[in-house]
N, CA, C and O atoms as a GROMACS GRO file, in nm:
protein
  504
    1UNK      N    1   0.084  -0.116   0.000
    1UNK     CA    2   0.000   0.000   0.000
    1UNK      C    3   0.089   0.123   0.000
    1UNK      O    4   0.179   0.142   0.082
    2UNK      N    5   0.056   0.208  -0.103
    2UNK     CA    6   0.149   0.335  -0.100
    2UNK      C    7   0.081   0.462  -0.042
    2UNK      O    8  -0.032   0.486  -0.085
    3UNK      N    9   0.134   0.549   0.050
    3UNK     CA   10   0.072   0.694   0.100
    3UNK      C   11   0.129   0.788   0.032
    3UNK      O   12   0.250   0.807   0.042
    4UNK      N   13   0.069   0.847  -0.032
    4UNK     CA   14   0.168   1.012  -0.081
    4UNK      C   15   0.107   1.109  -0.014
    4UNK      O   16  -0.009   1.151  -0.006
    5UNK      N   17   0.261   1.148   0.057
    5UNK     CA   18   0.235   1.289   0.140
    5UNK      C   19   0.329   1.358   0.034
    5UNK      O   20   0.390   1.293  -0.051
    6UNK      N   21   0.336   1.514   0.048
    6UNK     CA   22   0.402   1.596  -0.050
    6UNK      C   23   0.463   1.682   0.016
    6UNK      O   24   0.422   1.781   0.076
    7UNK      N   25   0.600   1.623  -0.001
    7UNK     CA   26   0.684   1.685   0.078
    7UNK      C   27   0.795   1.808  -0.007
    7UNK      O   28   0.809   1.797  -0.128
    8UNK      N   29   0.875   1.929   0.074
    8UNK     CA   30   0.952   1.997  -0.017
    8UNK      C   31   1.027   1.921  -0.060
    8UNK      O   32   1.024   1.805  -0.017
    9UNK      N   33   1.138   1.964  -0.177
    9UNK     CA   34   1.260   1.890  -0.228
    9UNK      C   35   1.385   1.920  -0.130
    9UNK      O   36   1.464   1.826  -0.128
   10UNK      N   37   1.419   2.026  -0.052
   10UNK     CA   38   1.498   2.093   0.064
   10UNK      C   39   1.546   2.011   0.120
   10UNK      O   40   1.666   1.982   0.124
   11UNK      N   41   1.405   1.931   0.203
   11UNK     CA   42   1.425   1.774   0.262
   11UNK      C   43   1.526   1.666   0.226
   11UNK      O   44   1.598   1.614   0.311
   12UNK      N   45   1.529   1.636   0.107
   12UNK     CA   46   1.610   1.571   0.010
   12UNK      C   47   1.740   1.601  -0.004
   12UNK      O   48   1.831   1.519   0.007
   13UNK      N   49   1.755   1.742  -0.035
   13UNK     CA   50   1.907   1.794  -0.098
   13UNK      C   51   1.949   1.810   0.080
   13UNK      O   52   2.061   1.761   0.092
   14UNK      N   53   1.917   1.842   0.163
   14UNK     CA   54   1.988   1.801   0.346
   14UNK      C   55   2.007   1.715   0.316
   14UNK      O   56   2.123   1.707   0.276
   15UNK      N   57   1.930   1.589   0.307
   15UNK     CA   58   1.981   1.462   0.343
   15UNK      C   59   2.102   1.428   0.257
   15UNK      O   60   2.192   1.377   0.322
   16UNK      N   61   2.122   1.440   0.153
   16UNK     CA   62   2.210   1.420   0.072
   16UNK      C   63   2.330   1.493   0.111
   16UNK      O   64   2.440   1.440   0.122
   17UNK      N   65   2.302   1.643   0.136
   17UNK     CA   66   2.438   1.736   0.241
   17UNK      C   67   2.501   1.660   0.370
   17UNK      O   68   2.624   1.652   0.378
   18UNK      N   69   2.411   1.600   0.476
   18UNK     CA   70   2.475   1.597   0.574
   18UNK      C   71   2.532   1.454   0.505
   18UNK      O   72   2.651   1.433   0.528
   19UNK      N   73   2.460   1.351   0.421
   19UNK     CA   74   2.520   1.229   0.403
   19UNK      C   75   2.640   1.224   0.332
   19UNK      O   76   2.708   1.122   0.329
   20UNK      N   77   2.677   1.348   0.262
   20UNK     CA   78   2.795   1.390   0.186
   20UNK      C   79   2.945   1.440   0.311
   20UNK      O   80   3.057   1.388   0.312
   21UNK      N   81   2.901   1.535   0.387
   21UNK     CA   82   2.985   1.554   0.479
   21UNK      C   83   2.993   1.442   0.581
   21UNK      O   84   3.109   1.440   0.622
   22UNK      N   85   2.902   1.324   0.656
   22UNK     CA   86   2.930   1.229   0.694
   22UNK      C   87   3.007   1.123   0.629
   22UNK      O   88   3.067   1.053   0.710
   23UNK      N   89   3.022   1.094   0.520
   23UNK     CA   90   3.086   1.023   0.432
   23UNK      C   91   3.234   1.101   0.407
   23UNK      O   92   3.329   1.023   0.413
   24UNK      N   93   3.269   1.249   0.379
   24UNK     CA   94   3.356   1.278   0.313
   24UNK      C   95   3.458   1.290   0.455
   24UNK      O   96   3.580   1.282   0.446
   25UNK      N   97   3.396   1.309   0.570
   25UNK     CA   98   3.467   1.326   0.713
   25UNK      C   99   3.545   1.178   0.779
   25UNK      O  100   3.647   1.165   0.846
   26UNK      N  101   3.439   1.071   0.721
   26UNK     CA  102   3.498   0.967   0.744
   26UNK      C  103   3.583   0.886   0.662
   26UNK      O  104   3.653   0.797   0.710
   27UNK      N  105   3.580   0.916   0.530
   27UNK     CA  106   3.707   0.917   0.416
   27UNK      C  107   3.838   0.959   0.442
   27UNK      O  108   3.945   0.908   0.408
   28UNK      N  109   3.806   1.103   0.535
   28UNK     CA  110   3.925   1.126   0.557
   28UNK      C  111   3.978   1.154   0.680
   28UNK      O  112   4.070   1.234   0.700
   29UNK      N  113   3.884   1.048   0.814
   29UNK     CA  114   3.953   0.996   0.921
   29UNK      C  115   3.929   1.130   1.000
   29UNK      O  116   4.019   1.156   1.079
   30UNK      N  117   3.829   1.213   0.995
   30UNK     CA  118   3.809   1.302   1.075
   30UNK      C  119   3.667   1.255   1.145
   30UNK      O  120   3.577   1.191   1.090
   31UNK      N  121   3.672   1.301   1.274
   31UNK     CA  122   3.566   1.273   1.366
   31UNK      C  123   3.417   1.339   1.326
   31UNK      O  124   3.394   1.460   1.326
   32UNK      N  125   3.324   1.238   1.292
   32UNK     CA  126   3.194   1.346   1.326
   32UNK      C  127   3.129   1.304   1.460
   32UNK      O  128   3.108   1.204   1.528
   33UNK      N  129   3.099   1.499   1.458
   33UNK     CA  130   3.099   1.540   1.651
   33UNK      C  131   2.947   1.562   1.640
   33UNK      O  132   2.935   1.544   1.518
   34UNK      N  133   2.841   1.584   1.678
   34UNK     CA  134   2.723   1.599   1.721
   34UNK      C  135   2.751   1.720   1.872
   34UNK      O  136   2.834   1.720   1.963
   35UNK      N  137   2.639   1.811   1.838
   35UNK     CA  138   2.632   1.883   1.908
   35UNK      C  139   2.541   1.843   2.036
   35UNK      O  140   2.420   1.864   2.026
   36UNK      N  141   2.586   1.792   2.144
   36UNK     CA  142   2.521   1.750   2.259
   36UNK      C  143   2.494   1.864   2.392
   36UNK      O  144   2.476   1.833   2.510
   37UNK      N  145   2.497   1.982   2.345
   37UNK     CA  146   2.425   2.099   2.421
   37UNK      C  147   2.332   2.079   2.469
   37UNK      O  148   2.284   1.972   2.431
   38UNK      N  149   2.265   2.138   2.553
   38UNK     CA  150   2.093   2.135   2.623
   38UNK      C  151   2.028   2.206   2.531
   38UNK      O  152   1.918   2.175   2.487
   39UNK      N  153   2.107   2.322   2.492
   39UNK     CA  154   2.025   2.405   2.400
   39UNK      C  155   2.002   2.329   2.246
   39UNK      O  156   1.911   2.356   2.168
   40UNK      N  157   2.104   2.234   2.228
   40UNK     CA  158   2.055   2.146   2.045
   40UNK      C  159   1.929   2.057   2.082
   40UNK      O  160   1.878   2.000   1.985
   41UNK      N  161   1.856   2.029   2.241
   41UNK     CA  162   1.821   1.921   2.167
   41UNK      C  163   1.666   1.916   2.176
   41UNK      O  164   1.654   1.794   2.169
   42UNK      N  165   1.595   1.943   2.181
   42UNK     CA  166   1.444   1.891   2.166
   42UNK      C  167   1.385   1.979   2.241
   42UNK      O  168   1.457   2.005   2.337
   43UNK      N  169   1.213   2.082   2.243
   43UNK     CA  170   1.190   2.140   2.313
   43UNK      C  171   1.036   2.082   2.292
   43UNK      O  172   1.002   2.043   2.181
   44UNK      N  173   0.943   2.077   2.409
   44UNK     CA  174   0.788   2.032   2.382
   44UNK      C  175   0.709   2.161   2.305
   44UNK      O  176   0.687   2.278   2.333
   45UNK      N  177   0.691   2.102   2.233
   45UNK     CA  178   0.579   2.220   2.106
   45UNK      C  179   0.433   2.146   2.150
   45UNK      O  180   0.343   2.222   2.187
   46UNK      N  181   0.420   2.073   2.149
   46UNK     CA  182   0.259   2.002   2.140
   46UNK      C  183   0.222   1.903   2.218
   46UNK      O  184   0.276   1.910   2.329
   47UNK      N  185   0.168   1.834   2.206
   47UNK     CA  186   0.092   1.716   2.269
   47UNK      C  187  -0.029   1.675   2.167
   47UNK      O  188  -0.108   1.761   2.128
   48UNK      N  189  -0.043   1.486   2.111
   48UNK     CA  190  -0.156   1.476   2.040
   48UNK      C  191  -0.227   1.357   2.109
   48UNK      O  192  -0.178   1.249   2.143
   49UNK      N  193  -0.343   1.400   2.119
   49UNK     CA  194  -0.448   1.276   2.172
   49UNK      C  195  -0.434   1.165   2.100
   49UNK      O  196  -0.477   1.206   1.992
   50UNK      N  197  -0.403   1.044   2.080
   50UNK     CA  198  -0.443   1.003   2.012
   50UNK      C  199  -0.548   0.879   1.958
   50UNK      O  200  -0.561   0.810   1.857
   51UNK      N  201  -0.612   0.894   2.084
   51UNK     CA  202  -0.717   0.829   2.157
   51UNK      C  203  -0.823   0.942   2.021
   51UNK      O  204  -0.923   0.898   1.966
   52UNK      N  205  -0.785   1.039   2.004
   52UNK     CA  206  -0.909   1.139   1.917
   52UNK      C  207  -0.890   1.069   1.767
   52UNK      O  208  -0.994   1.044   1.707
   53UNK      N  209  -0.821   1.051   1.734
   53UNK     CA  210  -0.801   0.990   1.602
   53UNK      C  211  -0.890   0.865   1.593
   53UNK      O  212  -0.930   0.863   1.477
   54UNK      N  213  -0.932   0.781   1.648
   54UNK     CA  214  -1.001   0.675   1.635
   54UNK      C  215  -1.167   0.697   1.631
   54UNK      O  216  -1.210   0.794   1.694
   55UNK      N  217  -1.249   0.623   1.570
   55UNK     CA  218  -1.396   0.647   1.601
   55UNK      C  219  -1.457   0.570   1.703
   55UNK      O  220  -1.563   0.615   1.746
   56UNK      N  221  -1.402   0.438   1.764
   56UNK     CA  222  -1.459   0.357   1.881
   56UNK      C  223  -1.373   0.386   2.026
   56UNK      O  224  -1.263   0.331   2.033
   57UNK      N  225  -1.416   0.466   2.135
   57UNK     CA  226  -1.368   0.490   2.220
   57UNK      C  227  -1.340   0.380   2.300
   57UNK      O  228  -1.285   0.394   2.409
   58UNK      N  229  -1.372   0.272   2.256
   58UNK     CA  230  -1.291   0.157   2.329
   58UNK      C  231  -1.220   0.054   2.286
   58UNK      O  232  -1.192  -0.060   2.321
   59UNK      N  233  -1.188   0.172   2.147
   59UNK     CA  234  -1.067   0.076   2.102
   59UNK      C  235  -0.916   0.096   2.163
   59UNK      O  236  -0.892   0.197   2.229
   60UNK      N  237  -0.834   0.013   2.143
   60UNK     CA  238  -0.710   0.026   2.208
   60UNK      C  239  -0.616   0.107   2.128
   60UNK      O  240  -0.583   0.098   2.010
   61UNK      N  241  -0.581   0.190   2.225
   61UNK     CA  242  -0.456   0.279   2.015
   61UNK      C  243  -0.329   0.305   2.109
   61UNK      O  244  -0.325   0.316   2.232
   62UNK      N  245  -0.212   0.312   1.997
   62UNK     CA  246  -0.125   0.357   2.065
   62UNK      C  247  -0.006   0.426   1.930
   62UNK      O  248   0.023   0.368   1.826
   63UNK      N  249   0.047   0.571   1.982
   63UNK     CA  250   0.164   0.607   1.868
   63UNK      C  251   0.287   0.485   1.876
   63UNK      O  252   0.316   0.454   1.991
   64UNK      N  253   0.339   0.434   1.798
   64UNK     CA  254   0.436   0.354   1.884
   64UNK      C  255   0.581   0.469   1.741
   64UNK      O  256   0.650   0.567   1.768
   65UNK      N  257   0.572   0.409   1.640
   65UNK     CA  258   0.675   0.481   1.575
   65UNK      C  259   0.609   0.618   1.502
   65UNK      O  260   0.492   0.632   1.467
   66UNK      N  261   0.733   0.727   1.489
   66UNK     CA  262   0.638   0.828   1.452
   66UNK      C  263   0.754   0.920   1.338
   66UNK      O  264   0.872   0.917   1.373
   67UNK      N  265   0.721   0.996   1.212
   67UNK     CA  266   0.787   1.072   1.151
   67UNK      C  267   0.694   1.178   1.160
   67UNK      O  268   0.577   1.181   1.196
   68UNK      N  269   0.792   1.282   1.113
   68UNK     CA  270   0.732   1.399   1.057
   68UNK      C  271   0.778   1.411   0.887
   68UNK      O  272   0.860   1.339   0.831
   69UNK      N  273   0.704   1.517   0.829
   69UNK     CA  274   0.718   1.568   0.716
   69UNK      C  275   0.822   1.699   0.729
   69UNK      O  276   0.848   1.769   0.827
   70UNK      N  277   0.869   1.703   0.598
   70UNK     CA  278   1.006   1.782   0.583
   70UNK      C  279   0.948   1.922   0.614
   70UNK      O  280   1.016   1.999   0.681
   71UNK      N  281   0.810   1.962   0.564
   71UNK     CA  282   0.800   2.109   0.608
   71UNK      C  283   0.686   2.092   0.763
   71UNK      O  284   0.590   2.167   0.782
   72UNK      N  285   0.721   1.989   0.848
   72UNK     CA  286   0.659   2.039   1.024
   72UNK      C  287   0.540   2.071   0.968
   72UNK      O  288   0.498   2.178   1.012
   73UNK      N  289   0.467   2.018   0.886
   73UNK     CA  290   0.300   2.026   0.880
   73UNK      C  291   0.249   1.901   0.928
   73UNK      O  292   0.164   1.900   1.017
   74UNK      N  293   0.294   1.792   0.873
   74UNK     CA  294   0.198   1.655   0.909
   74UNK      C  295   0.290   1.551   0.957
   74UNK      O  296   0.393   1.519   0.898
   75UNK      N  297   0.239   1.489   1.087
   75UNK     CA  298   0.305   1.377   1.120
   75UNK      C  299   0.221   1.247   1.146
   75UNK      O  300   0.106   1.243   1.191
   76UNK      N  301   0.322   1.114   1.099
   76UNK     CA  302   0.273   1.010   1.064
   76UNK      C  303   0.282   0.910   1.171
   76UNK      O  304   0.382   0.951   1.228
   77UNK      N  305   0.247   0.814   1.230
   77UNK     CA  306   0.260   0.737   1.333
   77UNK      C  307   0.184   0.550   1.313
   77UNK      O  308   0.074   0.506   1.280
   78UNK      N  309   0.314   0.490   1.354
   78UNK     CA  310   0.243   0.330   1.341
   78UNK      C  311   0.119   0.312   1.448
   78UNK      O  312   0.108   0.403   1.530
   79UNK      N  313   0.048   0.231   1.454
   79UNK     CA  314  -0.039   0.203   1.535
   79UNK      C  315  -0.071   0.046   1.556
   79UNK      O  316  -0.191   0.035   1.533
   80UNK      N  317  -0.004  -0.108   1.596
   80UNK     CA  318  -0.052  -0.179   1.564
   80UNK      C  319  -0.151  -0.283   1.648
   80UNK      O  320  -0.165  -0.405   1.649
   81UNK      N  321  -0.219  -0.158   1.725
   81UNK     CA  322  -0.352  -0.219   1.764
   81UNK      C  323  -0.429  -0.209   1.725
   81UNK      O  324  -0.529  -0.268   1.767
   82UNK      N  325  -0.430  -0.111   1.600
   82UNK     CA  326  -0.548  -0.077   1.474
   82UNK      C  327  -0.503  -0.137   1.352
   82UNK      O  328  -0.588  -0.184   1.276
   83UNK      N  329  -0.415  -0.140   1.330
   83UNK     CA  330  -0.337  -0.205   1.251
   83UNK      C  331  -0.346  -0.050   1.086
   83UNK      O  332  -0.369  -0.052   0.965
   84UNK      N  333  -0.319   0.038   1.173
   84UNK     CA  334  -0.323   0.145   1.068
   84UNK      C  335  -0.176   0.216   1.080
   84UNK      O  336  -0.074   0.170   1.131
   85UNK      N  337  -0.197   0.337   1.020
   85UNK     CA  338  -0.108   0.459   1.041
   85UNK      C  339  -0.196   0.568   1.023
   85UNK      O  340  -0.267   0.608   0.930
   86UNK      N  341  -0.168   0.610   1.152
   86UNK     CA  342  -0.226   0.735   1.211
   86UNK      C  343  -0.191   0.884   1.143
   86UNK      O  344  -0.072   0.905   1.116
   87UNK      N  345  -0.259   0.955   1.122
   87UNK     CA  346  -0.215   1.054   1.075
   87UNK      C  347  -0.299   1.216   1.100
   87UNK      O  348  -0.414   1.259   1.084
   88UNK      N  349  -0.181   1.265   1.141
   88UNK     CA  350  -0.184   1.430   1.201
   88UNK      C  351  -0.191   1.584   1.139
   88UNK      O  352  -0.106   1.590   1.050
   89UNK      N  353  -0.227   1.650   1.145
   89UNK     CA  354  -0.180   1.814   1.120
   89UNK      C  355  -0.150   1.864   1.210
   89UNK      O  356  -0.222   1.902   1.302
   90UNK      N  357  -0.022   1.876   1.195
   90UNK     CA  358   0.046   1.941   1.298
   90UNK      C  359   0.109   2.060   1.259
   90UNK      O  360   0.198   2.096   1.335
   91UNK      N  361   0.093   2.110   1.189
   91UNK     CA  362   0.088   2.257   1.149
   91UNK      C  363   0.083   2.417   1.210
   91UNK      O  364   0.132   2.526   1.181
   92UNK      N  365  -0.004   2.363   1.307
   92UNK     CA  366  -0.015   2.436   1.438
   92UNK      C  367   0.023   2.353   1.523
   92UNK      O  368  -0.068   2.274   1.550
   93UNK      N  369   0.163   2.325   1.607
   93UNK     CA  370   0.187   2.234   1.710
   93UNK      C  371   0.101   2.262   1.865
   93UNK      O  372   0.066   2.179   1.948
   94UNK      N  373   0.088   2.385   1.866
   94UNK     CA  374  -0.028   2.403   2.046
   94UNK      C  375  -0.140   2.329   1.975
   94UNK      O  376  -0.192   2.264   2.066
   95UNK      N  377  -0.219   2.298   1.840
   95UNK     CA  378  -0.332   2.238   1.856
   95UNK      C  379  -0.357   2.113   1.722
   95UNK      O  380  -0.452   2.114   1.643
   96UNK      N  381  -0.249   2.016   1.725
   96UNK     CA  382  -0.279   1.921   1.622
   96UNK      C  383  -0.400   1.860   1.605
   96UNK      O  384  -0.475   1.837   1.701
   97UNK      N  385  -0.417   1.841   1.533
   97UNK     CA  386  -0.574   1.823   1.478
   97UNK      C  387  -0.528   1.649   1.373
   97UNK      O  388  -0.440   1.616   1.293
   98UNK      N  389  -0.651   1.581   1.440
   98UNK     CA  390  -0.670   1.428   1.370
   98UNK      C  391  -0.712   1.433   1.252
   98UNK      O  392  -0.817   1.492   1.225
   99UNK      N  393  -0.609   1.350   1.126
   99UNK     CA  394  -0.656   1.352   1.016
   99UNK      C  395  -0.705   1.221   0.988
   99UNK      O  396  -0.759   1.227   0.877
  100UNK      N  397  -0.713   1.114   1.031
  100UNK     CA  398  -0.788   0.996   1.063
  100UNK      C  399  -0.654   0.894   1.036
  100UNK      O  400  -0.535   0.913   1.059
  101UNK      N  401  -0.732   0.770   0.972
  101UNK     CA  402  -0.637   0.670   1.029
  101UNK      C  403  -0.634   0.595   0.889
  101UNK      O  404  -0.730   0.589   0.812
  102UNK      N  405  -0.488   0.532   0.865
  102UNK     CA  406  -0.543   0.448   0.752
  102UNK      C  407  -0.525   0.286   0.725
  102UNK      O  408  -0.404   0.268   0.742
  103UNK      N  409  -0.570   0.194   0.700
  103UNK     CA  410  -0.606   0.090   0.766
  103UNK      C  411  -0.467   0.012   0.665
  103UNK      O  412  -0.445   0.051   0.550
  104UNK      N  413  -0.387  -0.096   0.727
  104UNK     CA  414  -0.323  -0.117   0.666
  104UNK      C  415  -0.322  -0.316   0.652
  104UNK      O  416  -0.389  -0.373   0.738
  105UNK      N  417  -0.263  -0.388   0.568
  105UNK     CA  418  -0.281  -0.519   0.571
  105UNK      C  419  -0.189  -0.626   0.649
  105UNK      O  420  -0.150  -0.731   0.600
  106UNK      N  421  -0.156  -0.570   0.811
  106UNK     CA  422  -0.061  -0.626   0.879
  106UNK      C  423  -0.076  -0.560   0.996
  106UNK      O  424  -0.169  -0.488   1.034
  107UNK      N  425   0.075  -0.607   1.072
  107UNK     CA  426   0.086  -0.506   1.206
  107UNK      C  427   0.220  -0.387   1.182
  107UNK      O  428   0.336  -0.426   1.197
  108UNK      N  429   0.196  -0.267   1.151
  108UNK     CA  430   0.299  -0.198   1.094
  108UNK      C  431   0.387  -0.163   1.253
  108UNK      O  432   0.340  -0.131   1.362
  109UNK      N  433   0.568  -0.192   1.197
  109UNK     CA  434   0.651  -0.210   1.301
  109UNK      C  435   0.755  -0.037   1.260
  109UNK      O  436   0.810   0.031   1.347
  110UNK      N  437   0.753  -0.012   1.133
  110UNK     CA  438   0.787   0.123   1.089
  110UNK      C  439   0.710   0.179   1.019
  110UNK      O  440   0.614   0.141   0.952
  111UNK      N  441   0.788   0.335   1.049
  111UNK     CA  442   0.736   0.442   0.942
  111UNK      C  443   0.798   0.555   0.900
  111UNK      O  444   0.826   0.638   0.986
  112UNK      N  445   0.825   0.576   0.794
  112UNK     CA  446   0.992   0.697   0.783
  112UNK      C  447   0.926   0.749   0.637
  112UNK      O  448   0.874   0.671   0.557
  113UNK      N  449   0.939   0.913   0.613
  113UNK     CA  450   0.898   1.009   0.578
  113UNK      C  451   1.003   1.015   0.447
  113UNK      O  452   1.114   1.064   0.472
  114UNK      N  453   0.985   0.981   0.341
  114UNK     CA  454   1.042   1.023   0.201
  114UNK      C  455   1.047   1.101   0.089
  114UNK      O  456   1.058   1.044  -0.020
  115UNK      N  457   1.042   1.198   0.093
  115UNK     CA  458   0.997   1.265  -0.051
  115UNK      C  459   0.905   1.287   0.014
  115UNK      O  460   0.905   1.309   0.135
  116UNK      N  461   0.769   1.280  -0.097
  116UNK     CA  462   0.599   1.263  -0.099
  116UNK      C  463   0.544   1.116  -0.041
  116UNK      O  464   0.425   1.083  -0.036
  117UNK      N  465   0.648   1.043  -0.004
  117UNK     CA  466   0.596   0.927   0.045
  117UNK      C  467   0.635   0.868   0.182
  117UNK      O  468   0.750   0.872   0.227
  118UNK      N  469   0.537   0.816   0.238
  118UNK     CA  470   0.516   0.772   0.428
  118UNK      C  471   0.558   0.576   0.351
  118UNK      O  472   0.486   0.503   0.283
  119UNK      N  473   0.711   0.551   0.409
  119UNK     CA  474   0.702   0.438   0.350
  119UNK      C  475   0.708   0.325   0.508
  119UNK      O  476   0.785   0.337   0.603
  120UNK      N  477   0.612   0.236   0.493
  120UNK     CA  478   0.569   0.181   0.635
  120UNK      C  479   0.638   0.046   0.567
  120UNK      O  480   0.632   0.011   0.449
  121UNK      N  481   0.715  -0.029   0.694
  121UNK     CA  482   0.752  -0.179   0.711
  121UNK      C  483   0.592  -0.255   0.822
  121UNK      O  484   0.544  -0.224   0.931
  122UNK      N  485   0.566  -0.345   0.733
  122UNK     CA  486   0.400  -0.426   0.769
  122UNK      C  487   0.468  -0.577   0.816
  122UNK      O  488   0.534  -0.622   0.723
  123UNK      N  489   0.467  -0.634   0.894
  123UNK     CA  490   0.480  -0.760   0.998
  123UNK      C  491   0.327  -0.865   0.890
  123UNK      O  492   0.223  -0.849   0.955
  124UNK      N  493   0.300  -0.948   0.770
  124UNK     CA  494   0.214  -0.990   0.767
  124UNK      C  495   0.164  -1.081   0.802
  124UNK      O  496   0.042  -1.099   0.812
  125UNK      N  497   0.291  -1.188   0.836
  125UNK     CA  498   0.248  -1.353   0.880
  125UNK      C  499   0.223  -1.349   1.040
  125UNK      O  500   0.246  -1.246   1.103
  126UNK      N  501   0.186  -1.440   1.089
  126UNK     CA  502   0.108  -1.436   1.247
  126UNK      C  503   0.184  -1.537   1.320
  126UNK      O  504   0.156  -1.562   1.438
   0.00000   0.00000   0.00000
């Protein structure tokens, strides 16, 4: 099953930058350092229900893996007690808003943000 989300090209040409200077640093035996400051690393923008995303309030849900999109509008999340991938607008992070769920043919164990495409790894045999 394929998802197209539509993502910038920006996204792409980074990844290719930092994978160019990670590669060209270790060619030539120089250290790559990561900035481990308090100030590099993560700050809370939001919080998403995601108990709201579902239509049976007694179903069981849970985010377990989660991407975002290259431009911080929509984020994607496994779910495999629904056996979907969940999906967000997060566009406004104080108030993400449920874009519903989409049902998939397994128990999805990943989910990583490509281009225009949410490409999910599905668990099918039991």
């Amino acid at each position: 099953m394929k998802v197209r989300i539509k993502l910038p090209a920006s996204r792409a040409r980074l990844a290719a930058l930092l994978l160019t200077v990670a590669m060209s640093a270790t060619l030539l035996g120089g250290p790559v350092v990561a900035d481990a400051s308090p100030t590099a690393g993560f700050s809370h923008a939001g919080s998403f229900f995601v108990a709201g995303n579902v239509e049976d309030a007694n179903q069981v849900t849970s985010a377990e893996i989660v991407d975002i999109s290259g431009d911080g509008k929509t984020m994607v999340y496994t779910d495999a007690f629904t056996r979907s991938l969940g999906i967000a607008d997060i566009s406004n992070p104080a108030t993400p808003m449920a874009q519903g769920l989409l049902p998939l043919a397994g128990d999805p164990t990943s989910v990583a943000i490509h281009r225009e495409w949410a490409l999910v790894a599905i668990v099918t045999s039991t």
